[in-house]
C-alpha positions in Angstrom: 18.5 38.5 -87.7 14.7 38.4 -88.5 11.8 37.9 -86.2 8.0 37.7 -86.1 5.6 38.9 -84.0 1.9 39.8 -83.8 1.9 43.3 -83.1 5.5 45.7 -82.9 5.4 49.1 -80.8 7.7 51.2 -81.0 8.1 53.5 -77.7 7.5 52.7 -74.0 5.6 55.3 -72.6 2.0 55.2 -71.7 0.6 54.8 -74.6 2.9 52.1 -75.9 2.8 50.4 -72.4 -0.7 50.7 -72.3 -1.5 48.8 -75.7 1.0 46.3 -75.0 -0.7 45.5 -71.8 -3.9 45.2 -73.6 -2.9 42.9 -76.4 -0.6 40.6 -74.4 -3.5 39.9 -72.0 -5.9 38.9 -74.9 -3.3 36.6 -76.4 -1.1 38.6 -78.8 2.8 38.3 -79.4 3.7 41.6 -78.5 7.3 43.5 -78.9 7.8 46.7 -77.0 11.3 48.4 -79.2 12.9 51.5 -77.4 16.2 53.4 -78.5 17.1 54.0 -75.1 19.0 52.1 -72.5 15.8 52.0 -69.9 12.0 51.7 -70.6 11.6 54.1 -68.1 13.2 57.0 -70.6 10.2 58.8 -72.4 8.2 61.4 -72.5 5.7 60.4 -70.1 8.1 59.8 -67.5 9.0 63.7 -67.2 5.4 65.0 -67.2 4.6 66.3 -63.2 0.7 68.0 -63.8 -1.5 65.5 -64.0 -4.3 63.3 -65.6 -7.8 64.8 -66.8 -10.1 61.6 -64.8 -13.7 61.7 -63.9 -15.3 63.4 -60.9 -18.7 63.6 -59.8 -20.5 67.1 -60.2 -18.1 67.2 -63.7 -20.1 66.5 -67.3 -18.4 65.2 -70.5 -20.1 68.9 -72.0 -18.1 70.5 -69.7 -14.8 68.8 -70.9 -15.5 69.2 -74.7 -16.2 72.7 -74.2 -12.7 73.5 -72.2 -11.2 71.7 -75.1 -12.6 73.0 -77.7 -12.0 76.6 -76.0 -7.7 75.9 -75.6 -7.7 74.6 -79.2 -9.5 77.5 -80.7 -12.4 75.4 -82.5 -10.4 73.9 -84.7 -10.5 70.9 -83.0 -12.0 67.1 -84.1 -15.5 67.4 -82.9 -15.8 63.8 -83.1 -12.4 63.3 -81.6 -13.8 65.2 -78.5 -17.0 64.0 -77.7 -15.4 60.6 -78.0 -12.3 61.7 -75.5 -14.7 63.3 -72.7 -17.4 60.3 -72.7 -15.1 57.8 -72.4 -11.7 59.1 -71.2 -12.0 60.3 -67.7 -13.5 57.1 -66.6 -10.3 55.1 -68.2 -8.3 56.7 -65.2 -10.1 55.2 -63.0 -11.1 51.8 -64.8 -7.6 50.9 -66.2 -4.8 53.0 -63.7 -6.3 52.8 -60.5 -8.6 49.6 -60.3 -6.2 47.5 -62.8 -3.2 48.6 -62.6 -3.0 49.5 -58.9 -1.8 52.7 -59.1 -2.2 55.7 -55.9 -3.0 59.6 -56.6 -2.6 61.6 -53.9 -4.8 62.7 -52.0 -6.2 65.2 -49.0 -6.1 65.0 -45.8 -9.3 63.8 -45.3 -8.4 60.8 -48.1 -10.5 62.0 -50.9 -8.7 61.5 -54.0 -7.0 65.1 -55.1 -8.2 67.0 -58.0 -6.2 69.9 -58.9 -6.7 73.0 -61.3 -5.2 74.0 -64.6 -5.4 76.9 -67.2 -8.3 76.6 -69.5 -10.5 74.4 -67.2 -13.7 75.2 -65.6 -13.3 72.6 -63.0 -11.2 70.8 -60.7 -10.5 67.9 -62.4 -6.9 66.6 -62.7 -5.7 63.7 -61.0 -1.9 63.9 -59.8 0.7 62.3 -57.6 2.7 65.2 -56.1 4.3 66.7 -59.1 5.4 63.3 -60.2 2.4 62.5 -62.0 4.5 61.0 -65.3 7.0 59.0 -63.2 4.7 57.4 -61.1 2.4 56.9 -64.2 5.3 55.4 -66.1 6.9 52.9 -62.9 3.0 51.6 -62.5 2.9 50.5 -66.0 6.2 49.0 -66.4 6.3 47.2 -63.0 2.6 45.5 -64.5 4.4 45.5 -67.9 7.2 42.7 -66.6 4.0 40.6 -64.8 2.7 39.5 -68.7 4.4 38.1 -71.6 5.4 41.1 -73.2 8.7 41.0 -75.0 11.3 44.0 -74.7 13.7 45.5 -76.9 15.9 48.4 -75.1 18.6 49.9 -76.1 17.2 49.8 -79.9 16.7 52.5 -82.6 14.0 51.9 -85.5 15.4 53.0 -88.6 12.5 52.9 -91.1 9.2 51.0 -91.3 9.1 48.4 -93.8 6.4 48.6 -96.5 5.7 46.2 -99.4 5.7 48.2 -101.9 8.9 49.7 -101.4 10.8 46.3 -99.9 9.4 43.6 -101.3 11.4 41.8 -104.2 8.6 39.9 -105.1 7.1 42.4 -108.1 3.3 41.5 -107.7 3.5 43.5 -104.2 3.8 47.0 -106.4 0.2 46.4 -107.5 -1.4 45.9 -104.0 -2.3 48.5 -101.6 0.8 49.8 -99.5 0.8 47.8 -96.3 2.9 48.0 -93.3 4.6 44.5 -92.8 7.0 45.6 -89.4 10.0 48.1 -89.0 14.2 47.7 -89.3 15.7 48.5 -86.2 19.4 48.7 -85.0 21.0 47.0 -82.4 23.0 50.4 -81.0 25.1 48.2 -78.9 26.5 46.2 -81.7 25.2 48.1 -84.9 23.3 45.1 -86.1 20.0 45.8 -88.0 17.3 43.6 -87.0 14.2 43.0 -89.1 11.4 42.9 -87.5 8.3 41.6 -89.1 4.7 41.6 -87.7 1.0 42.2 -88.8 0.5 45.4 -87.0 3.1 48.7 -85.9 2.0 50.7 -83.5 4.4 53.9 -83.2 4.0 55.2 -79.9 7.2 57.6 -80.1 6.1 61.0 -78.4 7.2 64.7 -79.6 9.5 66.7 -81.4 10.7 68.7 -78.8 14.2 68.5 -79.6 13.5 69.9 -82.8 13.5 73.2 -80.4 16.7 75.8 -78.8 14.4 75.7 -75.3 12.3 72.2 -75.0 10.6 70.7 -71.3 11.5 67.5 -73.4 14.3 64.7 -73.0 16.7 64.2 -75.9 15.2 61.4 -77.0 12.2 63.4 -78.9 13.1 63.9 -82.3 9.9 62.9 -83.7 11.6 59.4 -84.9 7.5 57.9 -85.6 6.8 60.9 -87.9 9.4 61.0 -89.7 9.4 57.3 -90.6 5.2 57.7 -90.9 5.7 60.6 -93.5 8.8 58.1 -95.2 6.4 55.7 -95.6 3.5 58.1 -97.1 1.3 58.3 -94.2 -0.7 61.5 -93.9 0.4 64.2 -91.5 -1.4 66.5 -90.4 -1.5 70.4 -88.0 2.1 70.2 -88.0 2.2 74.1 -87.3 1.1 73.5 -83.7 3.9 73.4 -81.9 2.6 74.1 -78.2 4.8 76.2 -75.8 4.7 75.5 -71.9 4.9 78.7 -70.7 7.0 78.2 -67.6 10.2 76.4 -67.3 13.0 76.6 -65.4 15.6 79.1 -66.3 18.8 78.2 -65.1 22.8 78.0 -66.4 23.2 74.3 -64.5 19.7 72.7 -65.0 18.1 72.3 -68.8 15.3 70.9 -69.7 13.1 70.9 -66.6 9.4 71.8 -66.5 7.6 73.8 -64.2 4.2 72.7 -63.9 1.4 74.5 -64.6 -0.5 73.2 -61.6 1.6 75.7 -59.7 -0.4 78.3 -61.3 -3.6 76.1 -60.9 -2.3 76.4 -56.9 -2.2 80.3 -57.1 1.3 81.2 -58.6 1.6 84.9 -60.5 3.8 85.7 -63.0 6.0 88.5 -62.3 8.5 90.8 -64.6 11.3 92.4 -62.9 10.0 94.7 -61.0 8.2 92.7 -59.1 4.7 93.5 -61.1 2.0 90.9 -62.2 1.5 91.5 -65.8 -1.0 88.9 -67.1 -3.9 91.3 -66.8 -2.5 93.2 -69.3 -2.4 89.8 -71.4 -5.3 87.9 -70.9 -7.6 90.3 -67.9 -10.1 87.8 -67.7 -8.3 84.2 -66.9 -4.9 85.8 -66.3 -2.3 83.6 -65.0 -4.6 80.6 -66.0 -5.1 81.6 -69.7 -4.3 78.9 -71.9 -0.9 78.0 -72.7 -0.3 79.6 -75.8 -1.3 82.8 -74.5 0.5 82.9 -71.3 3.6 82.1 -73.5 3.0 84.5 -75.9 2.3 86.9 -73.0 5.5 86.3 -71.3 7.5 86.3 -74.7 6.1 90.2 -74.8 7.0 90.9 -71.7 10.4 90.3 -71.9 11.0 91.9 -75.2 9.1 94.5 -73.7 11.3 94.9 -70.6 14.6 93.3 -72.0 14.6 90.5 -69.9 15.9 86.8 -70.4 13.6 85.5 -68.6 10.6 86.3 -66.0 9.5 84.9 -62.6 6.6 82.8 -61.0 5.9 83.4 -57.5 4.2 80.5 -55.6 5.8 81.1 -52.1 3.4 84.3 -51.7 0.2 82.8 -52.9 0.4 79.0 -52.2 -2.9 77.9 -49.9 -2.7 74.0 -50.2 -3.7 72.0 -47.5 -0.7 70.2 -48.4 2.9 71.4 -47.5 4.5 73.6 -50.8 7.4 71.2 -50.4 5.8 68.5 -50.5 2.5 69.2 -53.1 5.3 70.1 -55.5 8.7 67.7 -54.1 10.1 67.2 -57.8 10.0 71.0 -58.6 10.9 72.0 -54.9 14.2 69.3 -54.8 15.3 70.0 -58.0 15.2 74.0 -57.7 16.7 73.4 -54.3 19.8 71.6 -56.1 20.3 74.7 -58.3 20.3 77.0 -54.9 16.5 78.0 -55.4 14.2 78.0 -52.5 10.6 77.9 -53.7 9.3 78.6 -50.5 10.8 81.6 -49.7 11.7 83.1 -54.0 10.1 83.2 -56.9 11.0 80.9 -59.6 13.3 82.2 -62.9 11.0 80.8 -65.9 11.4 81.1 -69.8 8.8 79.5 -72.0 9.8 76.2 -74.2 8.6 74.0 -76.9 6.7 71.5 -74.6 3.7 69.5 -76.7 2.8 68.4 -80.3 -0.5 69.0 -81.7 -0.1 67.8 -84.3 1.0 64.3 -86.1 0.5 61.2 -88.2 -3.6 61.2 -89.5 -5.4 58.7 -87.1 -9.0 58.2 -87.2 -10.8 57.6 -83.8 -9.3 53.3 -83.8 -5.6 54.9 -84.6 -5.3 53.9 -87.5 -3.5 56.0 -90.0 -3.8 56.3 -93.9 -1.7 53.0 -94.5 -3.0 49.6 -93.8 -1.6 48.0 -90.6 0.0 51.0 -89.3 -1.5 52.5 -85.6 -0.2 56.1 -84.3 -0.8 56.7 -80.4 -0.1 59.5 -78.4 1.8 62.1 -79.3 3.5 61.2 -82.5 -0.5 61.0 -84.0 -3.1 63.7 -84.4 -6.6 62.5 -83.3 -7.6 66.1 -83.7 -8.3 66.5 -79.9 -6.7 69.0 -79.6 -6.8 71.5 -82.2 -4.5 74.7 -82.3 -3.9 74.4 -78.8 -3.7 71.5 -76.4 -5.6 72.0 -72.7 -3.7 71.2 -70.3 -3.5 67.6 -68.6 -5.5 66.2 -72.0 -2.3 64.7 -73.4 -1.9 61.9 -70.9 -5.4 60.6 -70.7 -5.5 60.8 -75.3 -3.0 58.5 -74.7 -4.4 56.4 -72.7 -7.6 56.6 -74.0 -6.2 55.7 -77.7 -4.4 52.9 -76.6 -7.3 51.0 -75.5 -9.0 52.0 -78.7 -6.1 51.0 -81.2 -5.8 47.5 -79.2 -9.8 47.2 -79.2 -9.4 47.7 -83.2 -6.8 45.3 -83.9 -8.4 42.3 -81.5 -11.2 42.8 -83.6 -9.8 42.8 -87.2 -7.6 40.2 -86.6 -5.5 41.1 -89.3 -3.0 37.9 -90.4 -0.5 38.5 -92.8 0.6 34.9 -94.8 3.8 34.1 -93.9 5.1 33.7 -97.4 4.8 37.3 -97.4 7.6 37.9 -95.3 9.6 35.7 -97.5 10.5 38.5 -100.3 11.1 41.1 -97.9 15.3 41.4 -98.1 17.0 42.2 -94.9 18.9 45.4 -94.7 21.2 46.8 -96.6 24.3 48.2 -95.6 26.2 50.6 -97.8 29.5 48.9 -99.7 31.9 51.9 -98.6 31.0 53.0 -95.1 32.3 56.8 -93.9 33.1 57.1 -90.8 31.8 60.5 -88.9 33.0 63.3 -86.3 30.6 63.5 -83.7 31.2 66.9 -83.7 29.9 67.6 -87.0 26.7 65.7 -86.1 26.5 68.6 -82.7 27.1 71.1 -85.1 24.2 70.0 -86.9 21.5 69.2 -84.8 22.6 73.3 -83.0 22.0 74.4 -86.3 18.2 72.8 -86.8 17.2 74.0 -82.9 18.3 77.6 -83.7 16.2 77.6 -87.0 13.6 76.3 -85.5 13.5 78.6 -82.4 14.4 81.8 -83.9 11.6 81.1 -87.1 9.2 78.8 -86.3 8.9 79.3 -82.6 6.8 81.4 -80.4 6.0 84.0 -82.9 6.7 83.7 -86.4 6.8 85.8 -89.4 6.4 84.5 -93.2 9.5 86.0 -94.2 11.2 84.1 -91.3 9.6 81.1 -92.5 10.7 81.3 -95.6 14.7 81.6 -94.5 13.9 78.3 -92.2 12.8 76.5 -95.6 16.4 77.8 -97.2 17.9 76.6 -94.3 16.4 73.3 -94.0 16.4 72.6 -97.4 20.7 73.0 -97.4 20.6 70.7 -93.7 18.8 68.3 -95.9 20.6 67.6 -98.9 23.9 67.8 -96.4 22.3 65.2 -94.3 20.7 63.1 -96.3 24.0 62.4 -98.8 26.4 61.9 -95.8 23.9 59.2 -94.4 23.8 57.0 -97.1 26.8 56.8 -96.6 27.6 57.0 -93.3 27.9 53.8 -90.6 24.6 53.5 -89.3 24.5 55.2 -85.7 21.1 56.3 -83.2 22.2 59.7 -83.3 22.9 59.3 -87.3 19.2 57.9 -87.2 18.0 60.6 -85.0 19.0 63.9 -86.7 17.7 62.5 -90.1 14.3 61.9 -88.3 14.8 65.5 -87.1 15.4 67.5 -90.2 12.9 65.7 -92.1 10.5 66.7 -89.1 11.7 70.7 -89.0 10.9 70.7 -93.1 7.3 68.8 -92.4 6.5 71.7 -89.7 8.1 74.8 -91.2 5.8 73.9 -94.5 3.2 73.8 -92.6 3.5 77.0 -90.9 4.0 78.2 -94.4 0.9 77.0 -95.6 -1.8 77.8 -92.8 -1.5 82.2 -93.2 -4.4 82.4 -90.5 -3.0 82.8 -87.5 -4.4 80.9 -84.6 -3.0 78.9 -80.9 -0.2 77.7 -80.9 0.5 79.0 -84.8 0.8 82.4 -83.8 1.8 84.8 -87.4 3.1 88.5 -86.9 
């Protein structure tokens, strides 16, 4: 099966809603492609802080300072200054006045604004603790109200290039240019090609790439991989960025605790009952950025032998706003694991939460290879250096939709249709093998633990050096059995994700100075 469209994007969070939104309402022929079931499935969706916006009394200087201060300077100047003119405004311009959507607010109906480490004001935007859901149902519910044309339930298997597809030999000689992506149909195992004359990937994190993640399954870093396949430029791969707090707990995986509780007044605390973040960070303690804090409570429990350590909101919680309410996500779902936040502190653990870095955009999203746009996650504007500050993720996203659509509308970029011609659909190998789903568990176990044990929190060279043995033998396992294997999303998906663990262990290898979120011991 083969189809055309203007512009393909591949993921359906805000950043890939957001663009699609743009580009249908100016005229374009827009597919939205997601490997899962619902639209509603991404990243965005589990994200609970909140959205940097704008606020009177607030200055774009003060924003690119706090930025520049979390990612240690190594950030994108230009990148920056760009995200705190014209970002915080967005919120306001695009989510509330546009797309209709409510932010809660006090009791005397002002609009919110919470804290966060790392900032020196007051300036994130949040509904309850369900910030990402309520972000994500808004954009989707506006999504179905245009023309935009969905694909759930389908995985993108590699982007199609013409240098590398094209049968027609006078297409080695031109630049490499991105001419749309093969996807398969994981209901029937169809591949699809899909052909248009722009891709944006829009496919969040590598979280899953991690033991301990704050991220769904679904984050294997499919866009990168596929980017790097493809020869696009990928750069700060080292930064991996650790949210210090989630929840520890034998029944529930994967949940974040937000650090707005912390912006509300929540301590850490070891065993013993003992704040120990002065000892860490004595200036901005509890509300140092995140790579400290997890750093801080990494110490702290090899120091005491712990598992895990503890945030207290119940003692310190102030809010005009009920604690059961201000935080109903974290308060319901610790209740269903027989925690009371109210009345007990909270057992945390840090996890791989954020990716710094990503597929080389410039300040439109493009990356190094003609007709092919990164967004969001999966790219690296350079905003945010070593060390993302918190609540900046959402609005870059935002933000670079709205650019990458601007760009395209005005190149109007038309690739001739004979083009397409040459390009073969895919192929399927002549003797299929089928697999045991157990070996492909076995497999994916065997990536987090490398990851987590040498190219986590703290690293050491020598440990970095084992991951690249280790990755190197996943690889060549991985890689032979899946050319010849029957082509499967979770197939798919670990290939993405040891070609991803190599990408960010090499890094690590090369950058020796050690800074944010690329801490060396």
């Amino acid at each position: 099966m083969r189809k055309k469209f203007d512009v393909i994007i591949v993921g359906s969070g805000i950043t890939g809603l957001t663009s699609a939104i743009y580009l249908t309402e100016a005229g374009l022929d827009v597919a939205v492609l997601t490997k899962e079931k619902e639209l509603a499935e991404t990243n965005t969706n589990y994200a609970q802080g909140g959205i940097i916006a704008w606020k009177k009394g607030d200055s774009p200087q003060k924003l690119k300072q706090d930025i520049l201060t979390a990612g240690c300077n190594y950030n994108n100047i230009e990148a920056v200054e760009l995200f705190a003119k014209q970002g915080p405004k967005l919120v306001f311009d695009f989510f509330i006045n546009k797309v209709g959507m409510e932010f809660s607010k006090t009791t005397d109906g002002n609009l919110d604004y919470t804290e966060e480490a790392a900032h020196s004001d007051r300036r994130v935007l949040h509904f309850e603790d369900h910030t990402g859901d309520k972000i994500e149902s808004s954009l989707i519910d506006y999504a179905h109200k245009t023309s935009i044309t969905f694909y759930e339930d389908h995985t993108a298997i590699d982007l199609i290039t013409n240098e590398h597809h094209s049968q027609d030999i006078q297409e080695l000689y031109k630049d490499r240019e991105v001419m749309g992506i093969y996807a398969l149909k994981n209901d029937s195992g169809e591949v699809v090609t899909f052909f248009s004359d722009q891709v944006i990937l829009a496919t969040g994190g590598i979280g899953n790439l991690y033991q301990h993640t704050t991220n769904p399954q679904l984050a294997s870093g499919d866009g990168m991989s596929m980017a790097y396949r493809a020869g696009a430029e990928i750069i700060n791969a080292e930064f991996i960025q650790f949210h210090p707090t989630s929840l520890f707990h034998k029944d529930i995986k994967r949940f974040l605790i937000s650090e707005s509780l912390r912006g509300e007044g929540a301590k850490l605390l070891n065993h013993e009952g003992e704040t120990f973040m002065e000892r860490y960070a004595p200036k901005l303690k509890d509300l140092a950025p995140r790579d400290v804090v997890s750093r801080a409570i990494y110490a702290e429990m090899g120091r005491t032998g712990s598992e895990y350590m503890l945030l207290d909101i119940a003692s310190y919680y102030q809010g005009e706003v009920p604690l059961e309410k201000r935080f109903s996500k974290i308060y319901q779902t610790c209740l269903e694991g027989g925690l009371d936040i109210t009345k007990e502190p909270i057992p945390i653990v840090p996890a791989a939460h954020y990716f710094c870095g990503g597929v080389k955009v410039d300040l439109s999203g493009r990356t190094s290879i003609s007709n092919l746009y990164a967004i969001g996650e999966v790219s690296c504007t350079g905003v945010h250096g070593a060390n993302r500050l918190a609540s900046a993720s959402l609005l870059e996203g935002l933000l670079w939709a709205d650019l990458a659509a601007k760009d395209i509308l005005k190149e109007n970029i038309q690739i001739k249709s004979s083009r397409f011609d040459s390009i073969p659909d895919w192929k399927k190998p002549e003797h299929v093998d089928d697999f045991d789903p157990l070996l492909l568990v076995q497999d994916w176990k065997a990536i987090q633990m490398t990851m987590w044990n040498y190219a986590g929190i703290i690293r050491t060279r020598k440990g970095l050096q084992r991951a690249t043995a280790d990755l190197e033998y996943y690889s060549h396992r991985i890689f032979k059995f899946y050319k010849k294997a029957r082509l499967d999303r979770e197939m798919i998906s670990l290939r993405n994700a040891v070609v991803n663990a190599s990408i960010i262990v090499r890094a690590a290898l090369r950058n020796s100075r050690s800074i944010g979120c690329h801490f060396i011991k």
